[in-house]
N, C-alpha and C positions, 0 to 999 in steps of 0.2 A: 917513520912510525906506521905508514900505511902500508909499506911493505911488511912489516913484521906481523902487523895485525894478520894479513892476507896470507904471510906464510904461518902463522896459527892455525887459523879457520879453514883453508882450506883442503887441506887433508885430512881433517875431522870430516867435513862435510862428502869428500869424496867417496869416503870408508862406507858412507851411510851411517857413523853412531850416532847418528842425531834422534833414532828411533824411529817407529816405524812410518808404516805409510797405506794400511789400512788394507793390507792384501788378505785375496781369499781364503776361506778353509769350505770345508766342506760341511762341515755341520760343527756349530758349539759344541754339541755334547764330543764330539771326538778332540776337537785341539782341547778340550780340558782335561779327555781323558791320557793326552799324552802327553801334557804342561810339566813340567819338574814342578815342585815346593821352589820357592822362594830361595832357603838355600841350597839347593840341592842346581840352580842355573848356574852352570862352569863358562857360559857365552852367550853373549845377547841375542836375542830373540834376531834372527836371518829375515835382512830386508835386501832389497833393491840399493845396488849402489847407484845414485844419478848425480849427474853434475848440478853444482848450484846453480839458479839460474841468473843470467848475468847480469840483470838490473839489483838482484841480491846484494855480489860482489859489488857492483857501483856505488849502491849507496853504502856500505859499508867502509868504504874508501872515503864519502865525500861526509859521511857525521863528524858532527863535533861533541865533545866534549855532555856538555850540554843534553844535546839532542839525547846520545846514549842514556844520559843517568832520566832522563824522561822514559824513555821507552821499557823502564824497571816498572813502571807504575799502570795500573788497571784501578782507574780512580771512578770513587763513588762519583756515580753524575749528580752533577749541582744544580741549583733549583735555575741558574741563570747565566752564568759564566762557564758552558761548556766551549764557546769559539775563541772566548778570548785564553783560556785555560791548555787549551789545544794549543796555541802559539807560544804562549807566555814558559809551559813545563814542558813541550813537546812529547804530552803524554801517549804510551801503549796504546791503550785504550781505555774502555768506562766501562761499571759496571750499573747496570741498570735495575731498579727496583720499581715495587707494585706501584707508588706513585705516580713514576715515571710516566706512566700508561693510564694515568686518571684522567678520563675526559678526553681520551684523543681515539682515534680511529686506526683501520691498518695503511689509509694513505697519510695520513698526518705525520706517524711515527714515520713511516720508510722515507717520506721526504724531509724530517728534521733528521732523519740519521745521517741519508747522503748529501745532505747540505753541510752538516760536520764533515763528513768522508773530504769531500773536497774541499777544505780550510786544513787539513792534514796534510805536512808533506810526503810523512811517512804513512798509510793504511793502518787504520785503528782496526783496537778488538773491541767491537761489542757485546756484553755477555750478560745472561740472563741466568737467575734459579728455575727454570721453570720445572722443576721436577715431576709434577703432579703431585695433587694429593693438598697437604696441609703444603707444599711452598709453590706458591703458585705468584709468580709474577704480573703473566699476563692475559690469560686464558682465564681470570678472575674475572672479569670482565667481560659484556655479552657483545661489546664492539670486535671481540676477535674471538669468542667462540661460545656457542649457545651456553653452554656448561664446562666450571672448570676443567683440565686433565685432570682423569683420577690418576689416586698412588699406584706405583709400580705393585705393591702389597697386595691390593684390591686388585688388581688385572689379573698377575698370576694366579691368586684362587679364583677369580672367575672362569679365566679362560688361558692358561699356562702364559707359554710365551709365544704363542701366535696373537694372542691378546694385547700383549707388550711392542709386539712388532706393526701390529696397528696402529697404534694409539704414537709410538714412537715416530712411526713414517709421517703419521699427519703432523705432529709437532715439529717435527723437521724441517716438513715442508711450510709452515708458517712462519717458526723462528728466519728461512733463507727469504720467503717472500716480504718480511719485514725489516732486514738487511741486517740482523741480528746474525753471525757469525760464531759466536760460541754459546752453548749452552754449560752451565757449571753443574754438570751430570755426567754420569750415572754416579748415586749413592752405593757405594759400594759395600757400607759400614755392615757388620752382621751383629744383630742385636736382639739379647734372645728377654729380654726382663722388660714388661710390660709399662714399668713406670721410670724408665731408661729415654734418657734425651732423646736420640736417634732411633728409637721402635716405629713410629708412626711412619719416619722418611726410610725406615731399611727394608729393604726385601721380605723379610723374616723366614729365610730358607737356611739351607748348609750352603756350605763353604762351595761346592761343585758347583750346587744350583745356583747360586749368586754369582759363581763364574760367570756359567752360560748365560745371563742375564745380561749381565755387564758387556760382555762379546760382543752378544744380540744389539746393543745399545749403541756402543763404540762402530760398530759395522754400520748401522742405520745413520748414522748420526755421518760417518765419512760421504756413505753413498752422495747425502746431500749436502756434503761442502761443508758441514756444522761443525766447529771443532766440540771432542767429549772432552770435559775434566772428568776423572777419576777423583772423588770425594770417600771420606776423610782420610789423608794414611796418617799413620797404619792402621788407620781404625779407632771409632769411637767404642766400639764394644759397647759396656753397659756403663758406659761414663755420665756424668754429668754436662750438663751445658755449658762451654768455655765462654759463651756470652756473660756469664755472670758471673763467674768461679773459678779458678784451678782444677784438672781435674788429672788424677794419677792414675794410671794403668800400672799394675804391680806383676802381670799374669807374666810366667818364663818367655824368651824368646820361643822357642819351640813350640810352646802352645799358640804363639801369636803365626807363625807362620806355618803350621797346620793347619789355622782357623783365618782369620782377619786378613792376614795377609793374600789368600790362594784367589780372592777375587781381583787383585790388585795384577799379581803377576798377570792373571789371565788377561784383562786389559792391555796389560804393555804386550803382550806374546801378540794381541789382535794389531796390534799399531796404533795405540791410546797416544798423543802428542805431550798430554798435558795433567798432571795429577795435583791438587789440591791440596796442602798438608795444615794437617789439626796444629793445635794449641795445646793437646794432651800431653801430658810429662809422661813418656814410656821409659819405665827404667829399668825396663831391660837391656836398652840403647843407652841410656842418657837419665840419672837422676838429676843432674841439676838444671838441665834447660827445656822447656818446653819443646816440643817436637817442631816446633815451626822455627826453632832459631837454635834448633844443635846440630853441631856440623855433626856429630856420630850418627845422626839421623839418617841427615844427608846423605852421608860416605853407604849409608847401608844400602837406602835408593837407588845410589849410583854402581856402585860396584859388586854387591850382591845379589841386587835385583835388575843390572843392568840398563835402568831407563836413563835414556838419555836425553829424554825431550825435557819440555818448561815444566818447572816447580812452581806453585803458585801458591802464595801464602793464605790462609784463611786472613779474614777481616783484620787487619792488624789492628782496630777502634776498639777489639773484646775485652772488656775485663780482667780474663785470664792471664796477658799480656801486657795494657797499659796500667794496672797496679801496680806492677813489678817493674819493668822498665822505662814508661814514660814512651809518649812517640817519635822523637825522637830517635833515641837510643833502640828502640825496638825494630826502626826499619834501617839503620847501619846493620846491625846485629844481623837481620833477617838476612841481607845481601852477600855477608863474611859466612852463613851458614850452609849457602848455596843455592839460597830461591835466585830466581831469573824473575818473577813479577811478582812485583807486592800489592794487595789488594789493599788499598789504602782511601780513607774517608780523609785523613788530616793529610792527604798530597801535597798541598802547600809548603807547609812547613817539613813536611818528611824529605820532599822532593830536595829543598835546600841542604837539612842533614845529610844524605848523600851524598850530596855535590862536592860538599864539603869535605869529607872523610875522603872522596876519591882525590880530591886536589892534594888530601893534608898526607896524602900516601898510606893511610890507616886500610883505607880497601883497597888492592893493588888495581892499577889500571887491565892488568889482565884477567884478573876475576869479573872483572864490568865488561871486560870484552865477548868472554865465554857467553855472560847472559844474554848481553845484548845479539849476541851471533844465534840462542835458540830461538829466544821469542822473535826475530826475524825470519828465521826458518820452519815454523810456525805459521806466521805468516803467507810463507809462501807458498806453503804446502794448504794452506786455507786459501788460496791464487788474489790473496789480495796484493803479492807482491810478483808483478807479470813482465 
């Protein structure tokens, strides 16, 4: 089995489609002005081919079972049980919230982080919203910075995006000096309706301009080791909130990939690792399953838009999701549709429905391979795996 696995992965990995890896341009405004549309890319964005590197391979050899269908999971952090939670589901990693950070300091949090780190066999993700603006994690707080980050929104009319690249370089360098390793940014959404879920957290530019933002972000965010998600695909547009609702996007593909889409590509063309996919029903892809659990989603991310790094599910606790499918059922589902990490608050019990599906042969053992082979490549490319 371990040779099979190894003759899978590693010719993926030698190719480079794993996606990028954060290499230069010369200025945002020019790689968007030479980006293709979405469908209009006939080949993945041109990276560096490097060999994995070889403690990659070793553990990839030496997981079990187990270990893999843990490393699916980016779990809400728990009020108490993060070190025994670490052993018990050999989880990804955790996502951390504004609590998280109540009442602690910047040395409290960096040494409760690397005190999990090393109860980890495999290098966790740590990840944060701190977007600026109205989601603000941890910059709420005057133990880690006088005043929140402002929104991306408010920077650019302030001060363009020399504004953004300030404001970004400093958050970067706090999220690494707090052992936080990913941030769940840049908002990519473009949202033009005032009383639209996603107005406050989007840009509120065109399509180009929200490129170069996004670039600007992904760029900043590599220099210092941060990994970027790309948030929402394909976009929330003027949707509703899937925290409470369903919400349908009806607008043609073509429109969507003129518009929503063009910040997205620009991302992966930068060497974005990691994109973030909504709960919204796009049916232009897909009327019957929410975007975070249709493989036609998927297939269009992958093969049309050529990204090959980790997929990473919005909150699978939303509304939008566990009315209809229940949690269980929602994070099998999620796995067969092609996310690589599920953002999961019911890990617990999620964690087991996997397990199960992949024993009962319902998810193939090579489907769990694929994931587990990005979000470790990820990983390594964020040098937690050395």
């Amino acid at each position: 089995m371990k040779q099979l696995l190894l003759f899978f992965i590693l010719p993926m990995l030698l190719s480079g489609c794993f996606g990028g890896t954060g290499k230069e341009h010369t200025s945002p405004a020019e790689t968007v002005a030479s980006a293709p549309l979405p469908s209009q890319m006939t080949e993945p964005p041109t990276v560096p081919s490097t060999d994995p590197p070889e403690s990659f391979v070793t553990l990839l050899e030496q997981m079990s079972l187990e270990e893999k269908v843990g490393q699916l999971f980016i779990a809400r952090f728990p009020d108490s049980s993060a070190k025994d939670d670490i052993t018990k589901y050999h989880l990804g990693g955790f996502v951390l919230f504004a609590k998280d950070f109540q009442n602690e300091t910047k040395d409290s949090i960096g040494q409760e982080l690397s005190a999990l780190q090393s109860v980890s066999r495999i290098p966790l993700l740590f990840a944060v919203d701190e977007e600026g603006g109205q989601v603000n994690r941890i910059s709420k707080y005057p133990a880690f910075r006088p005043k929140p980050f402002p929104s991306s929104r408010f920077l650019y009319e302030k001060g363009g995006l020399d504004a953004i690249r300030t404001i970004e370089t400093e958050k970067a360098q706090l999220l690494n000096l707090l052992g936080i390793n990913v941030n769940l940014a840049p908002v990519c959404d473009i949202t033009t309706n005032p009383a639209a879920f996603m107005y406050n957290r989007s840009l509120g530019q065109s399509p180009a301009i929200t490129a170069q933002y996004v670039q600007t972000v992904v760029k900043i965010m590599s220099q210092h080791n941060v990994g970027a998600v790309l948030k929402h695909f394909p976009g929330y547009g003027n949707n509703t909130d899937t925290h409470t609702a369903i919400a349908v996007d009806n607008r043609p593909l073509e429109t969507l990939e003129k518009e929503d889409l063009v910040p997205f590509s620009a991302g992966i063309s930068e060497g974005c690792h990691a994109i973030m996919i909504s709960h919204v029903y796009i049916n232009a892809l897909d009327s019957q399953m929410p975007a975070t659990l249709s493989p036609a989603v998927h297939e269009y991310l992958r093969n049309t838009m050529h990204f090959n790094g980790v997929i990473i599910t919005d909150d699978l606790s939303m509304k939008a999701i566990t009315d209809t499918y229940g949690a269980d059922e929602a994070a099998v589902l999620a796995v067969l549709a092609g996310n690589d990490l599920l953002c999961s608050t019911e890990y617990n019990q999620q964690y087991e429905a996997v397990l199960s599906a992949v024993r009962s042969g319902r998810i193939p053992e090579a489907t769990l391979n694929r994931a587990v082979a990005r979000v470790l490549h990820w990983k390594s490319e964020l040098s937690l795996l050395k």
